[in-house]
C-alpha positions as CSV (number, residue, x, y, z in Angstrom):
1,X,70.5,166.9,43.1
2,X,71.3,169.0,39.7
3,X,71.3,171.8,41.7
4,X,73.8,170.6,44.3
5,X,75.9,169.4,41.5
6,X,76.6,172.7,40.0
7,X,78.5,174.6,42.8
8,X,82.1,173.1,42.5
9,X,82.7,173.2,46.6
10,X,79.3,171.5,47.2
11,X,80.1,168.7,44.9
12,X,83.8,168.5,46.3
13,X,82.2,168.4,49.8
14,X,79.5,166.0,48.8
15,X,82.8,163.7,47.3
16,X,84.8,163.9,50.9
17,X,81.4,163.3,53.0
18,X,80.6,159.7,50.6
19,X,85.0,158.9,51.3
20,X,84.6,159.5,54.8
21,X,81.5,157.3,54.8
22,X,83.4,154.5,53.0
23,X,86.2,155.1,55.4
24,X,84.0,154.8,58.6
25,X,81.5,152.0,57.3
26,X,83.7,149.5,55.3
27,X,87.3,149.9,56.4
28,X,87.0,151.8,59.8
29,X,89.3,149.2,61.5
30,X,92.3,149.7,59.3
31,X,92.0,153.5,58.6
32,X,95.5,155.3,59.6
33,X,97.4,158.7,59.1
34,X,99.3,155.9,56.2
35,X,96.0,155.3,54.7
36,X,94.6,158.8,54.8
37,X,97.9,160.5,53.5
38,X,98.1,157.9,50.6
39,X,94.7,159.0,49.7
40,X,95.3,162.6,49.5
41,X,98.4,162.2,48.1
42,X,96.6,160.0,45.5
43,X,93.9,162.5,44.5
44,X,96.5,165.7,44.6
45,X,98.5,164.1,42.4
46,X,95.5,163.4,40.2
47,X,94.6,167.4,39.9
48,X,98.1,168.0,39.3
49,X,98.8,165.5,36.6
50,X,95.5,165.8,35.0
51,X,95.9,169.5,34.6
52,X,98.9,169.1,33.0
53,X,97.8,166.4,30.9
54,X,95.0,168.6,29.7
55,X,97.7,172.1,29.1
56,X,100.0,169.8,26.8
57,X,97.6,167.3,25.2
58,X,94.6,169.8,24.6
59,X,95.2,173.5,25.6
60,X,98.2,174.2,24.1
61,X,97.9,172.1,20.4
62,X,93.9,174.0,20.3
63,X,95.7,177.8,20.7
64,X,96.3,178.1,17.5
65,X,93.6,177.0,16.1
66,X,91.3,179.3,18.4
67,X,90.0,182.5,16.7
68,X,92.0,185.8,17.7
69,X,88.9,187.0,19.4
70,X,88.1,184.0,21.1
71,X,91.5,183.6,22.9
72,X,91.0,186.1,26.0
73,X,88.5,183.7,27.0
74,X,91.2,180.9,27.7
75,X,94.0,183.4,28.8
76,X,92.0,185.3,30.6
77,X,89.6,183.2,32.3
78,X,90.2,179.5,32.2
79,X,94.0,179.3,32.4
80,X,94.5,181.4,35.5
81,X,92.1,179.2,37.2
82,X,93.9,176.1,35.8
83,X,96.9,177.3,36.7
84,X,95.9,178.3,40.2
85,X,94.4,174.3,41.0
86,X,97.6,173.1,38.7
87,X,100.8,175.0,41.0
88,X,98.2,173.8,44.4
89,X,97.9,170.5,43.1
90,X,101.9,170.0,42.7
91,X,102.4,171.7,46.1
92,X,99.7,169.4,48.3
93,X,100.9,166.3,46.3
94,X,104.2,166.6,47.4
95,X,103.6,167.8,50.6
96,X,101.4,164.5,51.1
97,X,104.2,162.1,49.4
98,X,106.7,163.4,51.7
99,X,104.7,163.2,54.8
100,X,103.8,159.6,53.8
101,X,106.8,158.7,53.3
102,X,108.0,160.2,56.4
103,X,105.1,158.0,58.4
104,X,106.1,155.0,56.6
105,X,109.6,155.6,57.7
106,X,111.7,156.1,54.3
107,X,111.8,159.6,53.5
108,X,115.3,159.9,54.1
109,X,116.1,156.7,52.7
110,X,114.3,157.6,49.5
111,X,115.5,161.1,49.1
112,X,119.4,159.6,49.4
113,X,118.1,156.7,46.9
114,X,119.9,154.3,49.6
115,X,119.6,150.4,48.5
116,X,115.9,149.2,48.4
117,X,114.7,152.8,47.9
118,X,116.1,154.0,44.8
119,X,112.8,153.6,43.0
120,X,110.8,155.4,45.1
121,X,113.1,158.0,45.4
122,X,113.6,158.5,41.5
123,X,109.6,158.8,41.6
124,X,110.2,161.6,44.5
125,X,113.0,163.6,42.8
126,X,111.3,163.3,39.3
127,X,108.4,164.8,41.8
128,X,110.2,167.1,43.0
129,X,111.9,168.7,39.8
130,X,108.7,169.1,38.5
131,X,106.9,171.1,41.2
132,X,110.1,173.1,41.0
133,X,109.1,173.5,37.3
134,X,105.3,174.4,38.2
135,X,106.4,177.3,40.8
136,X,109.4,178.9,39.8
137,X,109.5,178.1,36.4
138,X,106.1,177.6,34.5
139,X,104.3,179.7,37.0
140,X,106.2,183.2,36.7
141,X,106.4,182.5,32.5
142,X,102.8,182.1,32.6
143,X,102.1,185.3,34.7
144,X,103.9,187.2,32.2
145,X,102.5,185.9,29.2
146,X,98.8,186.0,30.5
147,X,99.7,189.5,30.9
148,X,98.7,188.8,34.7
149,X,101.8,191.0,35.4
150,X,103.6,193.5,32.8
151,X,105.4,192.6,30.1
152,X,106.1,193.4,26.7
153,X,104.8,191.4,24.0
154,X,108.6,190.1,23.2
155,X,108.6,189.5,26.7
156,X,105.2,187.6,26.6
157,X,106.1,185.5,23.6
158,X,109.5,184.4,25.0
159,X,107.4,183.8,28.4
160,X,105.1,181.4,26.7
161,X,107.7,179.2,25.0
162,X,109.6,178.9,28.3
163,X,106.4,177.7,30.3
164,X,105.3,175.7,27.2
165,X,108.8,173.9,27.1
166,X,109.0,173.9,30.8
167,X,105.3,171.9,31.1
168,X,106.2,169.5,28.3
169,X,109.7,168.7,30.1
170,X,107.4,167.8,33.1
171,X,105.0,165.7,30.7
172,X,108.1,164.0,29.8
173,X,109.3,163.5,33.2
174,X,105.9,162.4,34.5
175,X,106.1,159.2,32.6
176,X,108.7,157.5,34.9
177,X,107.8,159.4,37.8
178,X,104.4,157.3,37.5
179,X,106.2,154.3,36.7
180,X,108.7,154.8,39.7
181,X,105.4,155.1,42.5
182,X,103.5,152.8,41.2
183,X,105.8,150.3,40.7
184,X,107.3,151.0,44.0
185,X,103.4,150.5,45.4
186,X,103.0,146.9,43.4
187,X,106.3,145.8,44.8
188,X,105.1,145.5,48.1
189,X,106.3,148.7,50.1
């Protein structure tokens, strides 16, 4: 089993085939495009917050403190890989929230925040800001000051505080866009 366990895609597949299984044995009856879409829109938004979570509350407050020599490692290696699963996560947990809530019948009533739907669509334009953040924002800072494209070092520094301020005003807005689906969830939607 250690063995299976240490190829990411084999332990991802391995994760979908037990889901399915608990789809098909336990719940089978009430399994729908609702039920599937909430899922995935679930576990997107968990790479896509998580990887956030982990650049503002331990990437970026550890750069400083890593050795000169040791930093490639992270801005080379280990970021661009974050990054790439962090701009997916946002775009797939969107795309899932808006075609649940287009199955469930409210995505236009929730994108004009029209009475009864104003929470959920807070929660979806919060959403939607910050995937607009991740991808045309944080994204092209980060290319620049990974030096995954050119750019002077001025150019790099000024690149880094921009995606650094730009992930931390998503942190910020996170925090109510949780509250907003959630809540919207508990209420009974």
């Amino acid at each position: 089993m250690g063995k299976l366990l240490e190829n990411l895609n084999i332990t991802l597949g391995i994760g979908l085939a037990l889901a399915l299984a608990l789809m098909a044995g336990v719940h089978a009856e009430i399994i729908s495009a609702e039920a599937v879409l909430r899922w995935l829109h679930v576990f997107f938004g968990v790479v896509w917050i998580g990887l956030l979570y982990y650049f503002n509350f331990v990437q970026i407050p550890t750069m400083p403190a890593i050795p000169a020599e040791l930093k490639p490692a992270v801005s080379k290696h280990i970021a661009p890989n974050a990054l790439f699963y962090f701009r997916w996560g946002a775009a797939f947990t969107v795309l899932t929230g808006a075609l649940l809530a287009w199955v469930k019948n409210y995505l236009v009533e929730a994108l004009t925040l029209q009475d009864g739907f104003e929470l959920i669509g807070i929660g979806m334009w919060l959403a939607l800001i910050m995937a607009f953040n991740v991808w045309f924002i944080i994204w092209p800072n980060q290319q620049r000051a990974l030096g995954l494209v050119e750019a002077d070092d001025a150019s790099k520094a000024k690149s880094a505080r921009t995606a650094m301020l730009a992930s931390r005003t998503n942190t910020a807005l996170s925090i109510p866009m949780l509250y907003a689906m959630a809540t919207y969830q508990t209420l009974g939607s």
